[in-house]
N, C-alpha and C positions, 0 to 999 in steps of 0.2 A: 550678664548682659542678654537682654532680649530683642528679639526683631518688634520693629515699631508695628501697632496693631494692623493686621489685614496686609502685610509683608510675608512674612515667610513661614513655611511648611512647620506645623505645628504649634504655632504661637500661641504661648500660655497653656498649652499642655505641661502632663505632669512626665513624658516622654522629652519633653524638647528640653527642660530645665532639668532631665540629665544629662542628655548630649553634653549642653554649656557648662554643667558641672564638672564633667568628666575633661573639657577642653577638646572633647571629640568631635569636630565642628568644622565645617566645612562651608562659607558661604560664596555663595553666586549673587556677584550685581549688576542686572542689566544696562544699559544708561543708551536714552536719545534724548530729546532733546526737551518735548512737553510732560515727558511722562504719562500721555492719556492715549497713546494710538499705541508706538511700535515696542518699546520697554514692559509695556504691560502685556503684552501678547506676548511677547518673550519670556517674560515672568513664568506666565500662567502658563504657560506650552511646556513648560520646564519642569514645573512642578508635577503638572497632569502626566508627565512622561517618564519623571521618578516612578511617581507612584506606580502607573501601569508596571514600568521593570521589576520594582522590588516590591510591591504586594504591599508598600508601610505610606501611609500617609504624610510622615514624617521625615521622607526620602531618605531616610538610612544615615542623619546626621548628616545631608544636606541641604544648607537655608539658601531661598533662593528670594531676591529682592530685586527691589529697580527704583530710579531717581532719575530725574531730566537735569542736564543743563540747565532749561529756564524751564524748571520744571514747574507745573500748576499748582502751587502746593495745596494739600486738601479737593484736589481737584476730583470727578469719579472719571474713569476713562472714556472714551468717546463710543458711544452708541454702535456702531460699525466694528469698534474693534471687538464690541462684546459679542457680536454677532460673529466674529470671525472666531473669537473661543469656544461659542455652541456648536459651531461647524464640525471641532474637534472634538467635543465631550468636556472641553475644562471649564471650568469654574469662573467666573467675574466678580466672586459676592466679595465684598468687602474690601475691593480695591480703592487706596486714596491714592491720587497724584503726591511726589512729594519733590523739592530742590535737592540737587548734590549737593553735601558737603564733605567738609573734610573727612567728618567721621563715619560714613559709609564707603570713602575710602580705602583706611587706615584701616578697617576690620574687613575687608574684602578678598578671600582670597584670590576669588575670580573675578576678573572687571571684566564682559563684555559688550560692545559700543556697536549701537547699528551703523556709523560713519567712520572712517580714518578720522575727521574732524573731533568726533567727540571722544577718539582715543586719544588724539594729540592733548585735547582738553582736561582729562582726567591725567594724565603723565605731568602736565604741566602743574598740577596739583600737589605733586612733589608725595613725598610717603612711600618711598619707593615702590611705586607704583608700574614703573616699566616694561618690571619683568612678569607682571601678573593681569595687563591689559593689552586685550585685543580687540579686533571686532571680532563681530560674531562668524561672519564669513571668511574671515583670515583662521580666526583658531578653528574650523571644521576643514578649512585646506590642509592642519599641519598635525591635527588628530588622525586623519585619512593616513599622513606618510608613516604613522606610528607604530610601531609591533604591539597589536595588547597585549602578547607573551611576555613584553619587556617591563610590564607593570604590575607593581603588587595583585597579588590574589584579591578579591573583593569577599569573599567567604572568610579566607584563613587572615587579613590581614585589615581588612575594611573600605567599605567603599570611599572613606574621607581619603584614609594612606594613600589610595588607587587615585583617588582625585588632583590630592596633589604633587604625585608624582607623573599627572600627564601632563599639569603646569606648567612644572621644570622642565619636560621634554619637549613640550610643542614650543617653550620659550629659545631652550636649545637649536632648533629648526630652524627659527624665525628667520633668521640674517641667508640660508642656503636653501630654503622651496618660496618663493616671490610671486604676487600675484601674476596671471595672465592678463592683466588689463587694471588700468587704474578704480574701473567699475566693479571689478568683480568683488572686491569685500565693502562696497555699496550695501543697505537695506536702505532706499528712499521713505522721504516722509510721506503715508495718504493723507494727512491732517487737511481733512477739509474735500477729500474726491469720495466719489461713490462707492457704494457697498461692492462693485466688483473689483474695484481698484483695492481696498483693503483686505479682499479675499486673495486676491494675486501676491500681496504680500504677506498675507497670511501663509501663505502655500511656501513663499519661501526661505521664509523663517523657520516655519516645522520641515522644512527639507535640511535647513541647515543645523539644527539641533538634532535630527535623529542619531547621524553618525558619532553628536557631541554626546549627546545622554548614555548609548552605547556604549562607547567607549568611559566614560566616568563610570558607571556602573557593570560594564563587563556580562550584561543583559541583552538581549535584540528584545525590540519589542514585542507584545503579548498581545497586542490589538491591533 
């Protein structure tokens, strides 16, 4: 099984089709709502932030992807957004908009949702999906309360094992650290406001993955 084209870290390398060989494989799916602003910045922020931790372009046998709810399908993402990935050094080339379906679900091991809305919606999707979807800003509240002492080695053991053993624990959490305000595991949509507005949300989506990438990798970052 491979990531659909201009999806995820290594696609069609001769590295990624052993990861999926081996079943060593660890995927991330972002989900908002067009697929062309706030999922695709997510994507690419994620990916560019592997690489920087672990020196491999191929994030160490993690694939990272993204689909909207009413996603554009074949769409390219919005102008602004791509601006806000140059802001960072990451990459835009070869991103298509595409729709959720079942089956980026069902192989998902991470789901995260810039809305409690589009996590309700991805849960309601059934594949037991529950315990493996967050938003983005809820699972950086519950990685924060985490010991990384308490998770596999990322050398001796792998950054997948490490990955989805912070899964199980931040899902563990979930029900006893609760948001401070209905807002705060918000990412709003800029679909359609000015390049400073989608650099503000640029800003706080890379604040919210840094502690996430972190912690999946057991790396601070290098840049």
């Amino acid at each position: 099984m491979t990531a659909p084209q201009g999806r995820g870290i290594g696609t069609g390398g001769s590295r990624y089709t052993e990861y999926t060989g081996h079943g060593n494989i660890f995927r991330i799916l972002h989900v908002s709502t067009g697929n062309v602003c706030r999922s695709p910045i997510t994507e690419r922020l994620t990916r560019h932030a592997l690489a920087d931790r672990l020196g491999d372009p191929l994030g160490g046998g993690v694939v990272v992807e993204s689909a909207g709810t009413w996603g554009h399908e074949g769409a390219p993402m919005e102008a602004n957004a791509e601006a806000v990935l140059a802001d960072f050094g990451a990459d835009a080339a070869g991103f298509v908009g595409r729709e959720l379906l079942d089956e980026h679900v069902i192989r998902a091991d991470l789901v995260l949702t810039a809305t409690r809305d589009h996590r309700a919606q991805v849960i309601s999707m059934g594949h037991s999906a529950g315990l493996r979807t967050f938003t983005l800003k809820e699972f950086t509240r519950l990685v924060r309360a985490i010991d990384p002492a308490t998770l596999p080695d990322p050398l001796g053991d792998g950054v997948v094992e490490r990955a989805r053993a912070l899964v199980r624990a931040a899902a563990a959490l979930r029900g006893w650290l609760l948001a401070p305000s209905v807002e705060a595991d918000e990412v709003y949509d800029p679909y359609g406001a000015p390049l400073p507005f989608f650099r503000s949300v640029g800003d706080e989506i890379h604040e919210a993955l840094d502690p996430v990438v972190t912690a999946l990798t057991g790396a601070p970052a290098r840049t």
